[in-house]
mmJSON file of the N, C-alpha and C atoms, coordinates in Angstrom:
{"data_MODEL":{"atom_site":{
"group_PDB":["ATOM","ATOM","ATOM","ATOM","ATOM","ATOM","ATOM","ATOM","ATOM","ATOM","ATOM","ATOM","ATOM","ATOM","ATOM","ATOM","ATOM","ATOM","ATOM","ATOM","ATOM","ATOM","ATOM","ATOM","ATOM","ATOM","ATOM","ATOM","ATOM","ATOM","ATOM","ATOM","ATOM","ATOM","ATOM","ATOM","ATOM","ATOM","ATOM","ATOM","ATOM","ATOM","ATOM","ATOM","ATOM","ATOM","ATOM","ATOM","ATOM","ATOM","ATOM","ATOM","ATOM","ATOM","ATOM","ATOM","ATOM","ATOM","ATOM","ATOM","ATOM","ATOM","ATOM","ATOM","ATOM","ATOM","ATOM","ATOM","ATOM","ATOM","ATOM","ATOM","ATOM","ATOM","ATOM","ATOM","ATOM","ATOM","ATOM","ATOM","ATOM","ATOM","ATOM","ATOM","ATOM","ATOM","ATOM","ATOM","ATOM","ATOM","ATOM","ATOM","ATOM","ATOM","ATOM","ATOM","ATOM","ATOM","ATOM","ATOM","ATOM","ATOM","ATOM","ATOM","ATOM","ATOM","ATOM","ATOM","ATOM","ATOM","ATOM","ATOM","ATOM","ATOM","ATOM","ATOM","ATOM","ATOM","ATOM","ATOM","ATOM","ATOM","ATOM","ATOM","ATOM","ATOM","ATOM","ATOM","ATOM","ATOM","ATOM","ATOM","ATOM","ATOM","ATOM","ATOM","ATOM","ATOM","ATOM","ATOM","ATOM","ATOM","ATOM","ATOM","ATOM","ATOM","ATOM","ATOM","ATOM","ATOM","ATOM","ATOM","ATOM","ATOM","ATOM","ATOM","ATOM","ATOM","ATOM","ATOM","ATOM","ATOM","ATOM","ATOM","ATOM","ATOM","ATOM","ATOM","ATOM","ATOM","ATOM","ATOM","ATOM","ATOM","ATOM","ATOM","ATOM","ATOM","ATOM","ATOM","ATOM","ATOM","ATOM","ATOM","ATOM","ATOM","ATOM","ATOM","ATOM","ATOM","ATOM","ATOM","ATOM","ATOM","ATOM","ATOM","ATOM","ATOM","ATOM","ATOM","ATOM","ATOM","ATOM","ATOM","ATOM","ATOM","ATOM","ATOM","ATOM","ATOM","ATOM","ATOM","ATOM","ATOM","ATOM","ATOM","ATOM","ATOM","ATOM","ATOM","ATOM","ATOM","ATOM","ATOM","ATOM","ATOM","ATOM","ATOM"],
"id":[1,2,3,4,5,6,7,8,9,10,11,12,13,14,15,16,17,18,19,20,21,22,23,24,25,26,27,28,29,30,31,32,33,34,35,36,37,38,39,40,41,42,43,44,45,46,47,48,49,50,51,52,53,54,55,56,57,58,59,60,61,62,63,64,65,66,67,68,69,70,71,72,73,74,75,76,77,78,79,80,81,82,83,84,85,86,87,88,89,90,91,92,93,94,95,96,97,98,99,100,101,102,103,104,105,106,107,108,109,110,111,112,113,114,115,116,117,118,119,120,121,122,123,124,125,126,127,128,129,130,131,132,133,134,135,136,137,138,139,140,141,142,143,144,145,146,147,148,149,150,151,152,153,154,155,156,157,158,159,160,161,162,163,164,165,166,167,168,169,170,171,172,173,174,175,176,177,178,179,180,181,182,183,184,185,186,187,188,189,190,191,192,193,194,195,196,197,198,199,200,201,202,203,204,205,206,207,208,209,210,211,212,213,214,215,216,217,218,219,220,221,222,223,224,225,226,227,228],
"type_symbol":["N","C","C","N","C","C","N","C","C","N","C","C","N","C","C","N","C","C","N","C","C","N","C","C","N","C","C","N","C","C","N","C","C","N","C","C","N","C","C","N","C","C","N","C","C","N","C","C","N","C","C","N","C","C","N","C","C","N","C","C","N","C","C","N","C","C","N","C","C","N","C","C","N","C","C","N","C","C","N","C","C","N","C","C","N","C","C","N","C","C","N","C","C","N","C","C","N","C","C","N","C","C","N","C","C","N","C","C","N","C","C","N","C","C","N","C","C","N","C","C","N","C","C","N","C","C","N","C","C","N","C","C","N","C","C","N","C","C","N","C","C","N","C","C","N","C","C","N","C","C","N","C","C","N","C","C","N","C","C","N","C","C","N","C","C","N","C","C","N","C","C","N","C","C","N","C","C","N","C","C","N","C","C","N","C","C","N","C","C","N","C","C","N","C","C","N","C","C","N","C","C","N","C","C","N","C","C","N","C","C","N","C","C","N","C","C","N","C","C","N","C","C","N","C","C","N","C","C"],
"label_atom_id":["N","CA","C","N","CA","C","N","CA","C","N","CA","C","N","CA","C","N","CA","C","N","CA","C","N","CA","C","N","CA","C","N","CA","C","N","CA","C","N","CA","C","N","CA","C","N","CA","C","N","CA","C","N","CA","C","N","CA","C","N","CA","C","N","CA","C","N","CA","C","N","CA","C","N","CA","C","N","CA","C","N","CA","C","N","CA","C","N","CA","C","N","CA","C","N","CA","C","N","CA","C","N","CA","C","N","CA","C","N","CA","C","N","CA","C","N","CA","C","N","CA","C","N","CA","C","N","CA","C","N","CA","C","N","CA","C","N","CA","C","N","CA","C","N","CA","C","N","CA","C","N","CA","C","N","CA","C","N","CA","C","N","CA","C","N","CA","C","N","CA","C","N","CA","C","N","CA","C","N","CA","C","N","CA","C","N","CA","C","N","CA","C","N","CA","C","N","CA","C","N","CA","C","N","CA","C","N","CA","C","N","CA","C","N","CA","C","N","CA","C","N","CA","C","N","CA","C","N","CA","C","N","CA","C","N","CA","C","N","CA","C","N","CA","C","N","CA","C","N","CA","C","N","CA","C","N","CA","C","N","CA","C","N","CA","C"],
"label_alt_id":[null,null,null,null,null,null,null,null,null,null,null,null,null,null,null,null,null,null,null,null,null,null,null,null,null,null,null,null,null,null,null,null,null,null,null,null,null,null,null,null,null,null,null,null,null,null,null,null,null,null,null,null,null,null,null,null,null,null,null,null,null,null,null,null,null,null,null,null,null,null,null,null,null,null,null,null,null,null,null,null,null,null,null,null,null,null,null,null,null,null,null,null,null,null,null,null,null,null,null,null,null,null,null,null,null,null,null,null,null,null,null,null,null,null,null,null,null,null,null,null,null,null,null,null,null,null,null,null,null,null,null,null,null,null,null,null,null,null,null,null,null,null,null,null,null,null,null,null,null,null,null,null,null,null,null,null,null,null,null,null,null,null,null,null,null,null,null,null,null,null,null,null,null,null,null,null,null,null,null,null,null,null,null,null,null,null,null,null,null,null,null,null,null,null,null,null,null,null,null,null,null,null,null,null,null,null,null,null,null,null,null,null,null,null,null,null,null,null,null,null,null,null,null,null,null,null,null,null],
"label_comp_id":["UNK","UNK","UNK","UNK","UNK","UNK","UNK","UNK","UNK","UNK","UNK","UNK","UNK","UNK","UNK","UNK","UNK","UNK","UNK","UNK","UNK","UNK","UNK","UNK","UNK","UNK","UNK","UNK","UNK","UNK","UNK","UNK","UNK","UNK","UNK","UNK","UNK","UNK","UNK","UNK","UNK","UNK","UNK","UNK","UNK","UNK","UNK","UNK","UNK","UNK","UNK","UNK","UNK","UNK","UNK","UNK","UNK","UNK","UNK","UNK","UNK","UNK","UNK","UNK","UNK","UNK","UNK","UNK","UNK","UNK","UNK","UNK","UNK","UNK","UNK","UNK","UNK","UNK","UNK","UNK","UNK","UNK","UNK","UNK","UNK","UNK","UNK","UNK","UNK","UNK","UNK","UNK","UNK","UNK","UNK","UNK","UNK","UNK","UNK","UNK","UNK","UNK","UNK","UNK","UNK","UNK","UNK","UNK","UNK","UNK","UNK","UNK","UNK","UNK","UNK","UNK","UNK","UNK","UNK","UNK","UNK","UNK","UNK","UNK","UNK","UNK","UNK","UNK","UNK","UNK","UNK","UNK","UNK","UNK","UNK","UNK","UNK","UNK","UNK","UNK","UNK","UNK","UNK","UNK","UNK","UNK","UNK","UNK","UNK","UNK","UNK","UNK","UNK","UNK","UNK","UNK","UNK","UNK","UNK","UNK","UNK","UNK","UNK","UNK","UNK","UNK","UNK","UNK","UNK","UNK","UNK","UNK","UNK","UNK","UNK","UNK","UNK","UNK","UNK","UNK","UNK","UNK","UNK","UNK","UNK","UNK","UNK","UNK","UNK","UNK","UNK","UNK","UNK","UNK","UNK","UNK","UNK","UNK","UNK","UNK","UNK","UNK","UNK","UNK","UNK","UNK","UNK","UNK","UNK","UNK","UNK","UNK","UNK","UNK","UNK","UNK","UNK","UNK","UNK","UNK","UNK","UNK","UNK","UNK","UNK","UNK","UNK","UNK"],
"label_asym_id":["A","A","A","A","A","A","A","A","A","A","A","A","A","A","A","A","A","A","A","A","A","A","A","A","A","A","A","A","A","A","A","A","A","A","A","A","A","A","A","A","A","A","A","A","A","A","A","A","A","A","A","A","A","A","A","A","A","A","A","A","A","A","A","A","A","A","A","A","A","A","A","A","A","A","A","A","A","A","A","A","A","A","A","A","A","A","A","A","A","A","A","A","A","A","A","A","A","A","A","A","A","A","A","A","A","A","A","A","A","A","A","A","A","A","A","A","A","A","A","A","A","A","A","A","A","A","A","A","A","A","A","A","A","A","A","A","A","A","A","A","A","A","A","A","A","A","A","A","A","A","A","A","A","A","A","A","A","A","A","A","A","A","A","A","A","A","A","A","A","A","A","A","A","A","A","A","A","A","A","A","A","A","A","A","A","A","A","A","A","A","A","A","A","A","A","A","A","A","A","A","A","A","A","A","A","A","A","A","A","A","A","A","A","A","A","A","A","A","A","A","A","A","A","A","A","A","A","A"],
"label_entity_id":["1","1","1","1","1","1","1","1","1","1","1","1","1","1","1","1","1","1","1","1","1","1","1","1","1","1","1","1","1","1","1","1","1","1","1","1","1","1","1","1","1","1","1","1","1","1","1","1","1","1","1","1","1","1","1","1","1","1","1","1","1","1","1","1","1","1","1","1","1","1","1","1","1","1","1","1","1","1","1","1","1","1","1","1","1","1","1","1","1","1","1","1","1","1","1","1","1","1","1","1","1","1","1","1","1","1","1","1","1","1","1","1","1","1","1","1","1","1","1","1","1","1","1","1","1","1","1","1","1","1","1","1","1","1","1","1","1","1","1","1","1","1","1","1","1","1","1","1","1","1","1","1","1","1","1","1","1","1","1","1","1","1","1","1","1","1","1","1","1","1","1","1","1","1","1","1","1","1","1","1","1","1","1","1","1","1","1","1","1","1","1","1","1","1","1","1","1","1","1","1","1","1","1","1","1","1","1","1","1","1","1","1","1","1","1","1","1","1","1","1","1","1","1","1","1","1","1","1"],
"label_seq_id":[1,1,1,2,2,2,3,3,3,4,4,4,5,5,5,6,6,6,7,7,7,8,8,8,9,9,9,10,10,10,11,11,11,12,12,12,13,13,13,14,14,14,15,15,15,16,16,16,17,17,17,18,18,18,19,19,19,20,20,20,21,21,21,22,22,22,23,23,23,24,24,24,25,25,25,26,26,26,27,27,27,28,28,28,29,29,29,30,30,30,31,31,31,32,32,32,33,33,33,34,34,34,35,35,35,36,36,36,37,37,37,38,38,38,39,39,39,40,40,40,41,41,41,42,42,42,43,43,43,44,44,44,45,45,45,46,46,46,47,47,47,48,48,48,49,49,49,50,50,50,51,51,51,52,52,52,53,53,53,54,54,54,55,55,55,56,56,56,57,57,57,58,58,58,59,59,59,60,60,60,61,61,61,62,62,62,63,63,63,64,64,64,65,65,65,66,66,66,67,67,67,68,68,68,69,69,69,70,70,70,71,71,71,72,72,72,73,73,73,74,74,74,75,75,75,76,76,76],
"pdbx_PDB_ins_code":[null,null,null,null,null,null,null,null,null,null,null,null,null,null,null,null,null,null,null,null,null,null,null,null,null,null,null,null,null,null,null,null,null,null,null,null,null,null,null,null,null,null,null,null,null,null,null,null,null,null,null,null,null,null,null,null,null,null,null,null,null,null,null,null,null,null,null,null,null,null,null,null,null,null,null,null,null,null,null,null,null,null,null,null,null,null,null,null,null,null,null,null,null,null,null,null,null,null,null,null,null,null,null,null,null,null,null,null,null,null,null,null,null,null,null,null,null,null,null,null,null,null,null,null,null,null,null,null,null,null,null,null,null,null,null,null,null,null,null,null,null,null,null,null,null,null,null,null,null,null,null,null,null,null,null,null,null,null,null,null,null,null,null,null,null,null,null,null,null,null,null,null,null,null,null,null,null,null,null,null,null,null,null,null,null,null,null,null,null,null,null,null,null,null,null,null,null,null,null,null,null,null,null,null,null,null,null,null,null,null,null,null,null,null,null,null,null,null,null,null,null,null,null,null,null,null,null,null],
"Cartn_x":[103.473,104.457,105.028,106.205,107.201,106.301,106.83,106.639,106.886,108.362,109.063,108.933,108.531,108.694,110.392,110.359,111.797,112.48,110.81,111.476,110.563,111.052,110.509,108.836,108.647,106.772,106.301,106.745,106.311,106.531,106.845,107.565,106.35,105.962,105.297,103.978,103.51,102.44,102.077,103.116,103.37,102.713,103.283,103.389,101.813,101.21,99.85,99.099,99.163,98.118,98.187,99.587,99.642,98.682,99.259,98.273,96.756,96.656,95.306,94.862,95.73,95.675,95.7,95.206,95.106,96.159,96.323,97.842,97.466,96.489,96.113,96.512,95.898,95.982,97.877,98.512,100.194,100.448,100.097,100.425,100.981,99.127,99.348,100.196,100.599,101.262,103.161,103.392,104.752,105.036,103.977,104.058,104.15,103.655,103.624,102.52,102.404,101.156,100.641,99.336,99.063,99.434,99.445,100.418,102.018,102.445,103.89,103.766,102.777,102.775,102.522,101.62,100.863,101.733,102.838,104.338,105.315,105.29,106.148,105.885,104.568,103.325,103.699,103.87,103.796,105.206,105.967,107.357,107.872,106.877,107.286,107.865,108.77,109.547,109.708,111.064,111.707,111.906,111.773,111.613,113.243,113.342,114.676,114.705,115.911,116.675,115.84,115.805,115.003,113.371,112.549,111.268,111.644,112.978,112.157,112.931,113.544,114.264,112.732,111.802,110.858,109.507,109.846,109.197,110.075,110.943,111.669,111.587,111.795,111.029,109.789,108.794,107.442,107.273,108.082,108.089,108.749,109.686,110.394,109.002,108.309,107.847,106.586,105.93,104.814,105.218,106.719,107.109,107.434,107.982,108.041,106.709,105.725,103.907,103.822,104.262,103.536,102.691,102.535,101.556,101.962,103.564,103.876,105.278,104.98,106.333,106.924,108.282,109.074,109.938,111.033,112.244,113.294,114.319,114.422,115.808,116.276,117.212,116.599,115.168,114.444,113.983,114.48,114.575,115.597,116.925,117.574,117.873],
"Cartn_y":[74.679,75.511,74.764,75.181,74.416,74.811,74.581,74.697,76.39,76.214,77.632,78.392,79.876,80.663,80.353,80.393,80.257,81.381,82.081,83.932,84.682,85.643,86.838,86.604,86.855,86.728,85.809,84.659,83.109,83.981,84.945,85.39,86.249,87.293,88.488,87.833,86.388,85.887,85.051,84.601,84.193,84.852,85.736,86.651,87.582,87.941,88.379,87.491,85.604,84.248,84.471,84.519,84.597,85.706,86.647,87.587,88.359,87.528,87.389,88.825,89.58,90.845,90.731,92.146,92.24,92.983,93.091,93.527,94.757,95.768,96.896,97.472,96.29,96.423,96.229,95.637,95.3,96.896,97.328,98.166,99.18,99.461,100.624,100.693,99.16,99.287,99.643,99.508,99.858,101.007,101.473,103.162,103.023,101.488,101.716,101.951,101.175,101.497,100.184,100.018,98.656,97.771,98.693,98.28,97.785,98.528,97.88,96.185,96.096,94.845,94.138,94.09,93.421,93.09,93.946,93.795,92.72,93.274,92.283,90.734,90.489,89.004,88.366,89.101,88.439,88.318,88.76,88.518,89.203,90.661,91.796,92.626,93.019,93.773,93.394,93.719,93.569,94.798,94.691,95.889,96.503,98.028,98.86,98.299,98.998,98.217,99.286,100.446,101.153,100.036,99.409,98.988,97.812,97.283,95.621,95.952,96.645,96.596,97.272,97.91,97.978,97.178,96.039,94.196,93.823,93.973,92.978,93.489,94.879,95.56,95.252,95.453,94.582,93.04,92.266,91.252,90.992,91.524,91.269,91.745,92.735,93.176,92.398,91.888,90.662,89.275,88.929,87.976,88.175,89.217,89.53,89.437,89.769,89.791,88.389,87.596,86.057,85.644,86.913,87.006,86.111,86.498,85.557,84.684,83.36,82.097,82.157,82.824,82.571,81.549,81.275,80.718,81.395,80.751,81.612,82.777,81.918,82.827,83.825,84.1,85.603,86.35,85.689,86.881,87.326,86.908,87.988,89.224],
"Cartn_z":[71.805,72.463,73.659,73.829,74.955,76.538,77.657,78.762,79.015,78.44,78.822,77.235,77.376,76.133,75.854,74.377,73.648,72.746,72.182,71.786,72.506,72.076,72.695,72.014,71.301,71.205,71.73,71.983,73.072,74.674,74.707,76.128,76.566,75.604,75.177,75.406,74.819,75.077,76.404,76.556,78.079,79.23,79.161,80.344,80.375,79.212,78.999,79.797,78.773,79.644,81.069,81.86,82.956,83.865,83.128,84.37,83.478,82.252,82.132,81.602,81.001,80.393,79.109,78.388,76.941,76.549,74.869,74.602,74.737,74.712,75.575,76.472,77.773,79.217,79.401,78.942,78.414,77.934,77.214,76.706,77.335,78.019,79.008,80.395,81.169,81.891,81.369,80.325,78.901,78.828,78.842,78.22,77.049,76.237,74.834,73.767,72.556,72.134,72.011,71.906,71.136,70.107,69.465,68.16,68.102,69.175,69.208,70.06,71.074,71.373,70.777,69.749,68.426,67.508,67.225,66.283,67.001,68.603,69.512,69.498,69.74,69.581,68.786,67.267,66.236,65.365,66.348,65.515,64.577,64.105,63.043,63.692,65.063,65.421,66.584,67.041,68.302,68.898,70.316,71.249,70.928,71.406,71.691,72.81,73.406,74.716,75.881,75.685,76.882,76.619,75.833,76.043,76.408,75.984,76.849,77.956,78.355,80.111,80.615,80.166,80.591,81.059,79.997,79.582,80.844,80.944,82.055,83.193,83.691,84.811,85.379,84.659,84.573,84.926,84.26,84.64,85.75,86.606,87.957,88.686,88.3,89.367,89.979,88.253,88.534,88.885,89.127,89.41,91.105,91.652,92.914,93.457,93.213,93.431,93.101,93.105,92.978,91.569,90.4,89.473,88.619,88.759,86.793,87.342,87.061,87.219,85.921,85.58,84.39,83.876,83.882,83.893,84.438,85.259,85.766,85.031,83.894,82.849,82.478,82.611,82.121,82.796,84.595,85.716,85.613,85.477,85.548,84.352],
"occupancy":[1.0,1.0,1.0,1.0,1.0,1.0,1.0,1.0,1.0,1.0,1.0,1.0,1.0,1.0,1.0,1.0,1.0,1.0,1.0,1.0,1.0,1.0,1.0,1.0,1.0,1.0,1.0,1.0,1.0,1.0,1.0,1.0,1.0,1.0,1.0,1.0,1.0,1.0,1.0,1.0,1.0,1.0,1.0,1.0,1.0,1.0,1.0,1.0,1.0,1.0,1.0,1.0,1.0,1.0,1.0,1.0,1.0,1.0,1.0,1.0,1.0,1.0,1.0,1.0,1.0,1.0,1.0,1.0,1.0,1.0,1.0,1.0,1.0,1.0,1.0,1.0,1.0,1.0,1.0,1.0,1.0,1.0,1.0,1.0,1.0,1.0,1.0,1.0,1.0,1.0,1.0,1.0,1.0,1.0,1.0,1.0,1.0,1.0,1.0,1.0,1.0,1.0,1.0,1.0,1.0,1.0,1.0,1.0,1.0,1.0,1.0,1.0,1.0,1.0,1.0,1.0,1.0,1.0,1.0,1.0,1.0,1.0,1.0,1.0,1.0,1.0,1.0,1.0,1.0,1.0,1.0,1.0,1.0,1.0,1.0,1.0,1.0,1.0,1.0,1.0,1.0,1.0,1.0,1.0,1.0,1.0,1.0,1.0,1.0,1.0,1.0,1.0,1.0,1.0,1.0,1.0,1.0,1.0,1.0,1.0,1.0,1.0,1.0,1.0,1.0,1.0,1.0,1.0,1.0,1.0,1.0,1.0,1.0,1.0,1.0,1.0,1.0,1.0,1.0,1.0,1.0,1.0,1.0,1.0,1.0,1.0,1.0,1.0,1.0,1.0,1.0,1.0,1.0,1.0,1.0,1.0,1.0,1.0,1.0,1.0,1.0,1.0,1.0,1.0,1.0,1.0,1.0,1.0,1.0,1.0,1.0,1.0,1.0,1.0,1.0,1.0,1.0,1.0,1.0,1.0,1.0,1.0,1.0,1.0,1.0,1.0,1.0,1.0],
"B_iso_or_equiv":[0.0,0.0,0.0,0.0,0.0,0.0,0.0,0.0,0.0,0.0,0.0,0.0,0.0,0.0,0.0,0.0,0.0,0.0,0.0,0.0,0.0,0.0,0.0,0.0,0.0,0.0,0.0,0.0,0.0,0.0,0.0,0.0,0.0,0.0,0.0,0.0,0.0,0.0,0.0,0.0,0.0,0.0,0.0,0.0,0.0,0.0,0.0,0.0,0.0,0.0,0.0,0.0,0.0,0.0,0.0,0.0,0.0,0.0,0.0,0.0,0.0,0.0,0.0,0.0,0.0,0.0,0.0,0.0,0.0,0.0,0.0,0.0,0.0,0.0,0.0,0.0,0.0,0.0,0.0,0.0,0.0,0.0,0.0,0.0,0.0,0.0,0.0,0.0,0.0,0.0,0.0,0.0,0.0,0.0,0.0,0.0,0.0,0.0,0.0,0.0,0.0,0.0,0.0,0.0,0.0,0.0,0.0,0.0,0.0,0.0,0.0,0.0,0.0,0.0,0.0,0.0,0.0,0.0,0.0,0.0,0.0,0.0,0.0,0.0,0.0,0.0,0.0,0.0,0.0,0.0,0.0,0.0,0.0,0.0,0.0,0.0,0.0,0.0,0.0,0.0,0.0,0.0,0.0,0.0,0.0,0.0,0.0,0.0,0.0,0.0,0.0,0.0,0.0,0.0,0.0,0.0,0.0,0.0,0.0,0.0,0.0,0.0,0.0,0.0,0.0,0.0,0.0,0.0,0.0,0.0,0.0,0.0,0.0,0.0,0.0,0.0,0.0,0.0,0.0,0.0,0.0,0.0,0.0,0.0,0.0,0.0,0.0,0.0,0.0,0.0,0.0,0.0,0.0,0.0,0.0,0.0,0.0,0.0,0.0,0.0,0.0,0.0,0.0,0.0,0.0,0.0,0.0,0.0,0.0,0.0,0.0,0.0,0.0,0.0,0.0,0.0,0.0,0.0,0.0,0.0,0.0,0.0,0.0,0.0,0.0,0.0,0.0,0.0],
"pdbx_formal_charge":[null,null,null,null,null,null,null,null,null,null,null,null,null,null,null,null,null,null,null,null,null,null,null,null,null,null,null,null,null,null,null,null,null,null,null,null,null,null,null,null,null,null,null,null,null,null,null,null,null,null,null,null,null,null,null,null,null,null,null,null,null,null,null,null,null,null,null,null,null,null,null,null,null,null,null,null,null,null,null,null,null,null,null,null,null,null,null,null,null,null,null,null,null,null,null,null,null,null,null,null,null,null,null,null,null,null,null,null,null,null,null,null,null,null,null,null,null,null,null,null,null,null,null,null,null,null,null,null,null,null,null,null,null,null,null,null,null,null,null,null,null,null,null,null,null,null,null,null,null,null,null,null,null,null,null,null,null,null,null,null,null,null,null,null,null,null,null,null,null,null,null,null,null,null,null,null,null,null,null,null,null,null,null,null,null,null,null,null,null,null,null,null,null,null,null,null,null,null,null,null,null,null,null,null,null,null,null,null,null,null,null,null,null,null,null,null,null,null,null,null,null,null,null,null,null,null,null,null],
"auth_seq_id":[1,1,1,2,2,2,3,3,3,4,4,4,5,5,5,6,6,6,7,7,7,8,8,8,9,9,9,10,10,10,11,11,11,12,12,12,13,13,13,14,14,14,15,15,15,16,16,16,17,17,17,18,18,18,19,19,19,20,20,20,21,21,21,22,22,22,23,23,23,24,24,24,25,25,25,26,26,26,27,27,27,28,28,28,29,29,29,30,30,30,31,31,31,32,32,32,33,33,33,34,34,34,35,35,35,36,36,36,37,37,37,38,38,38,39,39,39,40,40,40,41,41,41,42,42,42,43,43,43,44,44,44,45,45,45,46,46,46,47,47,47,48,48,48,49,49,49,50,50,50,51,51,51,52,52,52,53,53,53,54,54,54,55,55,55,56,56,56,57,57,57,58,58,58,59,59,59,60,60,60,61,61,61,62,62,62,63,63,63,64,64,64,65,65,65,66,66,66,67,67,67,68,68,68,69,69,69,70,70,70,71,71,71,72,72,72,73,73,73,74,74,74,75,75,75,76,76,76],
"auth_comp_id":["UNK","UNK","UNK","UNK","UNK","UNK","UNK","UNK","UNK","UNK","UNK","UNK","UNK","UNK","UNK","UNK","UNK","UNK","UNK","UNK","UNK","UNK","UNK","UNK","UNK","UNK","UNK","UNK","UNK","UNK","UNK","UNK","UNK","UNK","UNK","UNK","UNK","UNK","UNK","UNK","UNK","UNK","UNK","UNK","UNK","UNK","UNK","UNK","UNK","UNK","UNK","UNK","UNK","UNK","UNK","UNK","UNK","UNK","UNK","UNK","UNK","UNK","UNK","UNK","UNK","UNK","UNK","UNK","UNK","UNK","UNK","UNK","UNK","UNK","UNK","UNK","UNK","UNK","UNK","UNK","UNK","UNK","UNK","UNK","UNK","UNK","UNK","UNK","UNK","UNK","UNK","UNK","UNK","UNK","UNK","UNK","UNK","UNK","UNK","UNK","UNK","UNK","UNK","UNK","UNK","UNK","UNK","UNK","UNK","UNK","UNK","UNK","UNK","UNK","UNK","UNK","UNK","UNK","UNK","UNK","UNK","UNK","UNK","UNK","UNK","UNK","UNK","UNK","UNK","UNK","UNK","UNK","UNK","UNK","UNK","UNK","UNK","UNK","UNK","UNK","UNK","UNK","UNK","UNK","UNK","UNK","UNK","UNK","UNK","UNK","UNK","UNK","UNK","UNK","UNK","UNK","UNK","UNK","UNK","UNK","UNK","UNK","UNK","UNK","UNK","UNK","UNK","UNK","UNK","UNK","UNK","UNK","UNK","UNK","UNK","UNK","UNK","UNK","UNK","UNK","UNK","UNK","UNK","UNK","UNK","UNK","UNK","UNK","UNK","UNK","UNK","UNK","UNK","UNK","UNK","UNK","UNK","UNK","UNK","UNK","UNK","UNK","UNK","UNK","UNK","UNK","UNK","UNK","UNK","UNK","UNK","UNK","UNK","UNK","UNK","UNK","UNK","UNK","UNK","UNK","UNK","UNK","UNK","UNK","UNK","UNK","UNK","UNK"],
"auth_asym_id":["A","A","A","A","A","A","A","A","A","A","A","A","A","A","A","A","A","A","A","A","A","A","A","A","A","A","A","A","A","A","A","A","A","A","A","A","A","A","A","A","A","A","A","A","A","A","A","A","A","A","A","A","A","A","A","A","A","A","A","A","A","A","A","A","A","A","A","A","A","A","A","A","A","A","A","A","A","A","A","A","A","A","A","A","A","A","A","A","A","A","A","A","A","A","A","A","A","A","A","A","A","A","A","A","A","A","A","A","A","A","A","A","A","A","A","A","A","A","A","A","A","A","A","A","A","A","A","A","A","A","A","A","A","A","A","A","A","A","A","A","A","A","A","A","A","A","A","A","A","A","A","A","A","A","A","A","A","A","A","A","A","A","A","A","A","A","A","A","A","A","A","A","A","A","A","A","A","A","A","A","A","A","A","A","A","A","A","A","A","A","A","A","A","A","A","A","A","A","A","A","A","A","A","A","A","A","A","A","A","A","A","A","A","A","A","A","A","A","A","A","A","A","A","A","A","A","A","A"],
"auth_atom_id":["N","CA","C","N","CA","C","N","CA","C","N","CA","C","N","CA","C","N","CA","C","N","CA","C","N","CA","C","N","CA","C","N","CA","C","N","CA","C","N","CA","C","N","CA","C","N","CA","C","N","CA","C","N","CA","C","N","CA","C","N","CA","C","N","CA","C","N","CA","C","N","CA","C","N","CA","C","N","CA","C","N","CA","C","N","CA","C","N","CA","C","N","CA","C","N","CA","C","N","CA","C","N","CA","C","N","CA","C","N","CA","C","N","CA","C","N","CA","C","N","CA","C","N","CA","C","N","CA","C","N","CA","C","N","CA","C","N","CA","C","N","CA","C","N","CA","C","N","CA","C","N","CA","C","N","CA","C","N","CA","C","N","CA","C","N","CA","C","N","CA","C","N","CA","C","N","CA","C","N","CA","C","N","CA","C","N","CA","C","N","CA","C","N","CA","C","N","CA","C","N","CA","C","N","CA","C","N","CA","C","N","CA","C","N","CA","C","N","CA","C","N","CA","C","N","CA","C","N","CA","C","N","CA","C","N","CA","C","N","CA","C","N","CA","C","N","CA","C","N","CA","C","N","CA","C","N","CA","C","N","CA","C","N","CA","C"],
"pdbx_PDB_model_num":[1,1,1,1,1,1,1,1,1,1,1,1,1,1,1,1,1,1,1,1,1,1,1,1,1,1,1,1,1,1,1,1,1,1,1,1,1,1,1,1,1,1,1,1,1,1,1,1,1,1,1,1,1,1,1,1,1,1,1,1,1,1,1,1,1,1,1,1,1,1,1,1,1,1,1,1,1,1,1,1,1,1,1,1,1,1,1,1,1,1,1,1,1,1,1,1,1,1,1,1,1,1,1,1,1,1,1,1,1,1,1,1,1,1,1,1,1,1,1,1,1,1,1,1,1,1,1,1,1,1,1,1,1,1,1,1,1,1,1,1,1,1,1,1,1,1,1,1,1,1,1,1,1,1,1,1,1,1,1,1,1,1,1,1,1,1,1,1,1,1,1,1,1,1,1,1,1,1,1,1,1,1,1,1,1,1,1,1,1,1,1,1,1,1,1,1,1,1,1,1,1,1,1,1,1,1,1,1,1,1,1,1,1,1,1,1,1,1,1,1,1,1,1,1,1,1,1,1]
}}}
């Protein structure tokens, strides 16, 4: 794998390594289920637009906290 995630499941996994969470512990901060992160991971479905502005919410917010270094085309 590259430096920088390149899809969304390289992104999805990214961001878990970083702050060292399970697709669970991901989950529950989503409001989703396990299973949908597990679909997300693996490339059998792509988020609706209300869940990943929720993925990306999340991620500004662990990126504002010092938790997670992205790129920076996937802060904004």
């Amino acid at each position: 794998m590259a430096n920088s995630p390149e899809t969304f499941p390289e992104l999805v996994r990214e961001v878990r390594r970083q702050l060292g969470i399970s697709q669970e512990e991901l989950a529950h901060e989503l409001g989703v289920s396990f299973a949908t992160i597990n679909r997300w991971e693996n490339g059998k479905t792509t988020p609706f637009k209300l869940a990943r502005a929720q993925f990306d919410a999340f991620c500004k917010k662990m990126m504002a906290a010092k938790k997670l270094h992205l790129p920076e085309r996937i802060e904004g």
